[in-house]
N, C-alpha and C positions, 0 to 999 in steps of 0.2 A: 636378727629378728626373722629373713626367711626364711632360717634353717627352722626357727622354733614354730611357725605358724603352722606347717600343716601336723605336726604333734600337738600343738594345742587344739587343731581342727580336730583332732582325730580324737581325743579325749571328750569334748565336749559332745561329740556323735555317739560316743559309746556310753556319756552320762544319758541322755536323752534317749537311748534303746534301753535302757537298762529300768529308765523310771517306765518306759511304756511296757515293761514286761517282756521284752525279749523272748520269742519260744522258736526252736529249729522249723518245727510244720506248725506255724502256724496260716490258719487258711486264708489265703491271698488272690486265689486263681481269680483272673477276669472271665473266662470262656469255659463251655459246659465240656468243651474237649480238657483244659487241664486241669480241671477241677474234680473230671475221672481219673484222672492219672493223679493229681493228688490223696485222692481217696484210697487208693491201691496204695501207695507208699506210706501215709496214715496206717491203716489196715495192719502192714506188715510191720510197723514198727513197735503197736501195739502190743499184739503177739508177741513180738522178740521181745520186747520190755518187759511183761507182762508176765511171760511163759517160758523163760530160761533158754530164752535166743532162738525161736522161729513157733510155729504154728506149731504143736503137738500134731503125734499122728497119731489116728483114731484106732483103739483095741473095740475087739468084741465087747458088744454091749453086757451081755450074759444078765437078762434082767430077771431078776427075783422076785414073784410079790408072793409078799410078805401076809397081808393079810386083805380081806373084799367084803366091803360092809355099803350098805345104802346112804343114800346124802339125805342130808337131813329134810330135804322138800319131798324123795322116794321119787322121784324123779328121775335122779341118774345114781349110777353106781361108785363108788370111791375105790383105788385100792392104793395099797400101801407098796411101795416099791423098793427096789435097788438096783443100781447099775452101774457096772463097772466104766470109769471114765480115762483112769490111766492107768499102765501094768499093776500098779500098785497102790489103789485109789478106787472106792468106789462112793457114791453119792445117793444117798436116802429122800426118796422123793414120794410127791402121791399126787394121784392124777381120776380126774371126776369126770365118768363119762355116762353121756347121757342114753339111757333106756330106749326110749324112742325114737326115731331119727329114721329117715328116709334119703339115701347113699350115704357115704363120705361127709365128713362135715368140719369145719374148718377149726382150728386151734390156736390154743393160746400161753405162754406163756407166763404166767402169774407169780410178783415174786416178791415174797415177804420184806420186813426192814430187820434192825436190830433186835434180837430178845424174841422174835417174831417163829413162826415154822413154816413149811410145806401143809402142814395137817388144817393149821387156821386157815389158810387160804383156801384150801376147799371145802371147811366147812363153815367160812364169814365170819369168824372169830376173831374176836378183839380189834383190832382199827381192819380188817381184811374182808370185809363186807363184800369186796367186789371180787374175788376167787370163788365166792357162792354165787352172787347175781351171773356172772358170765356162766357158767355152768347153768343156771335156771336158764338163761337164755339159749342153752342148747348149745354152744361150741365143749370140746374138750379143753379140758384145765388142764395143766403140767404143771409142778411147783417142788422143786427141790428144798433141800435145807440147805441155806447159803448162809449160814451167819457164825461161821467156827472163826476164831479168832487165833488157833494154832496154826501157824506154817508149816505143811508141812515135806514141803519142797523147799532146802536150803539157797538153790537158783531161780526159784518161782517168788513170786508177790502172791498176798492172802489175796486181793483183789483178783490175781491172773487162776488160782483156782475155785474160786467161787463163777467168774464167767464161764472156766470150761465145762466147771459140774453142769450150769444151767444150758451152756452151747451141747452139750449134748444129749440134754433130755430135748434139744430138737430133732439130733439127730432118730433118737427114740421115738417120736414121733411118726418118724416116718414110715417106722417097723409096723404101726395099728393099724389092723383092716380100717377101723372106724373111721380112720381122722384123713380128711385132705389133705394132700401133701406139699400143694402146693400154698396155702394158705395159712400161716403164721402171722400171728403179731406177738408182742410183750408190752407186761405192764408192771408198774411197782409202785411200791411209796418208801420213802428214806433210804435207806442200803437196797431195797428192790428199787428204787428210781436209780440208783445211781447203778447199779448190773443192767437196767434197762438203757442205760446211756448205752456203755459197752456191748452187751449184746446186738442193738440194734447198730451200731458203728460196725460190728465185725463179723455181721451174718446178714448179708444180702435176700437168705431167706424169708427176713421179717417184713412183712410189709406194711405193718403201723403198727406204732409204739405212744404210748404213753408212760412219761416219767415224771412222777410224782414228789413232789418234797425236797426237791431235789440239786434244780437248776442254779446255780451257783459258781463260785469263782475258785480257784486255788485258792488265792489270798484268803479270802473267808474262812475257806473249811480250816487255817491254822489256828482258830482261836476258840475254842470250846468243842471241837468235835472230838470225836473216838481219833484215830492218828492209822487207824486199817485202811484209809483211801489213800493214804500217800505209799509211794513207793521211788527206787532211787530211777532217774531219768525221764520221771513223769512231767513234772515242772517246764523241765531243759527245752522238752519238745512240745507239751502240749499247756493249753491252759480246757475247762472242759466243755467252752464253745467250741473248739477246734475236735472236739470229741464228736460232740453234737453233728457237728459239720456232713460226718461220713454218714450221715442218715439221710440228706441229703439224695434227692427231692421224695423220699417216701414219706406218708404221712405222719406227724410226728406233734404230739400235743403235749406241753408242761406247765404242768398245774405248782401254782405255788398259794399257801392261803394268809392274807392279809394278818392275820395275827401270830405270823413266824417272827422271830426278832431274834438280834445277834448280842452278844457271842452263843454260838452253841443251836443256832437255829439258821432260818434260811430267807434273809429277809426281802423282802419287795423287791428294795431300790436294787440291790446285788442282781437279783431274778433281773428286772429289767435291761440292766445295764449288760448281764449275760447274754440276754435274748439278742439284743443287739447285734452283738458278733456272731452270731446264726445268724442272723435273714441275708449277708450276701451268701453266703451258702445253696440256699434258695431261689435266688433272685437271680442268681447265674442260671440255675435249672427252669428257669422262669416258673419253680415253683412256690411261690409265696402261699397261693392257696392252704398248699400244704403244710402249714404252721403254726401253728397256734400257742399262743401262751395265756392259759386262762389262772386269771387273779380270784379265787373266791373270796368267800367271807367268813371262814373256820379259821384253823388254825394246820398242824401237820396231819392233816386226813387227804384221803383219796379221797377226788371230787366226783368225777367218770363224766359230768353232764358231756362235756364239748367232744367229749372222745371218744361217745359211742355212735354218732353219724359216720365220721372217721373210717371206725373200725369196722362197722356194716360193709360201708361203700369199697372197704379193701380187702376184705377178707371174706365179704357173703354174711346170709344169714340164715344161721343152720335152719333146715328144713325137719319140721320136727311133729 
């Protein structure tokens, strides 16, 4: 019997990791010192998961536009873009910048869902209402097309190229007289909430995100969703509060709306019980403030109310 007890101890510790989900990083840190050094290893692991074993390195942008038409308020200008994102890869984007403006003015991010484009986002079409309003409000738009469901990187995940298309139309960003450089945020709804996870986890340049439609669990996304969000080592290591985590303390709001329902949606209790495992994340950074999880009363729409104080207060507000 003594031989057998600590085999049977060991068994029943590893049933009980196994029903709490088990993940390699998942986030633990008590102190705001290893909770940076968890983020760094987070960060890095992502990338290598994600992007066929470490961070890409950046090619000449070499950006094309394509074509330069006025937005639909005449307000600000649209153009239609391209840019190269890896030797062999480029990504078709359009980006709405505003006419008037007085210096440099801050940017933004904006990122379609499924079936969705770049083009709707800056001109508020179909559920993307809010790629027009932020433009109306004077920051620049950025919005690539992130919804190809070909791989086509045999060592990359569809996931790990659609972040970098969008990771680098920040870097492009950076290239515009217009836009401030040092003021980014992102925002989405459905596949754009859930790049807005990843972007804002692995680009320190953002400094408020809103992720739309989104907030959710592994477990869940396996029963009625598209099957484009999984990828092989994602699970092992993260669940995607622990995603959330590396956003961490920047301002960060997720909207989910009361009339989502599962299989194949994004439902409340899931939202909550997600939300959850984000606020020590926070809490460490003593910033709670910084968090929000707003419940409307629609269904899978972008809300924007709670997360345009937010974004003001983080980013400015363009001067126009």
């Amino acid at each position: 019997m003594r031989t057998l007890l600590p085999l049977f101890l060991a068994v029943v510790i590893f049933q009980v990791n196994a029903d709490e989900g088990t993940r390699a990083l998942r986030f633990d840190a008590t102190s705001k010192r290893d909770a940076e050094r968890w983020q760094k290893a987070a960060r890095e692991k992502l990338f290598a998961t994600m992007m066929g074993g470490a961070k890409p390195k950046s090619v000449r942008l070499d950006p094309k536009i394509l074509s330069r038409t006025n937005g639909l308020d005449d307000n600000y200008v649209l153009e239609e873009l391209s840019l190269q994102t890896l030797p062999d890869r480029r990504v078709h984007a359009w980006i709405a910048v505003p006419k008037e403006r007085k210096g440099t003015v801050p940017a933004v991010l904006a990122l379609h869902g499924h079936g969705g484009s770049g083009k709707e986002i800056v001109r508020g079409e179909s559920l993307y209402w809010y790629g027009r309003e932020l433009a109306k409000m004077g920051y620049v738009v950025i919005s690539p097309d992130i919804g190809q469901h070909e791989l086509q990187h045999t060592n990359w995940t569809l996931m790990g190229e659609r972040v970098w298309d969008a990771l680098r139309c920040l870097d492009y960003l950076e290239t515009r007289p217009e836009v401030d450089k040092k003021n980014f945020a992102v925002a989405g709804l459905s596949l754009g909430g859930e790049t807005t996870m990843y972007v804002a986890a692995m680009d320190t340049r953002i400094k408020a995100a809103c992720s739309s439609g989104w907030l959710t669990t592994i477990e869940n996304m396996k029963h009625g969703h598209c099957p484009c969000w999984n990828f092989t080592g994602l699970e092992q290591n993260f669940d995607f509060a622990d995603v959330f985590a590396c956003v961490a303390p920047r301002p960060l709001v997720l909207e989910i709306g009361e009339k989502e329902r599962a299989p194949g949606g994004f439902p409340v209790g899931v939202a909550r019980s997600a939300f959850e495992q984000i606020v020590p994340a926070y809490r460490v950074f003593d910033a709670e403030k910084n968090l929000a999880l707003d419940i409307h009363p629609a269904g899978h729409v972008f809300h924007g109310v709670v997360f345009w104080p937010p974004l003001r207060a983080s980013i400015g507000t363009p001067r126009i």
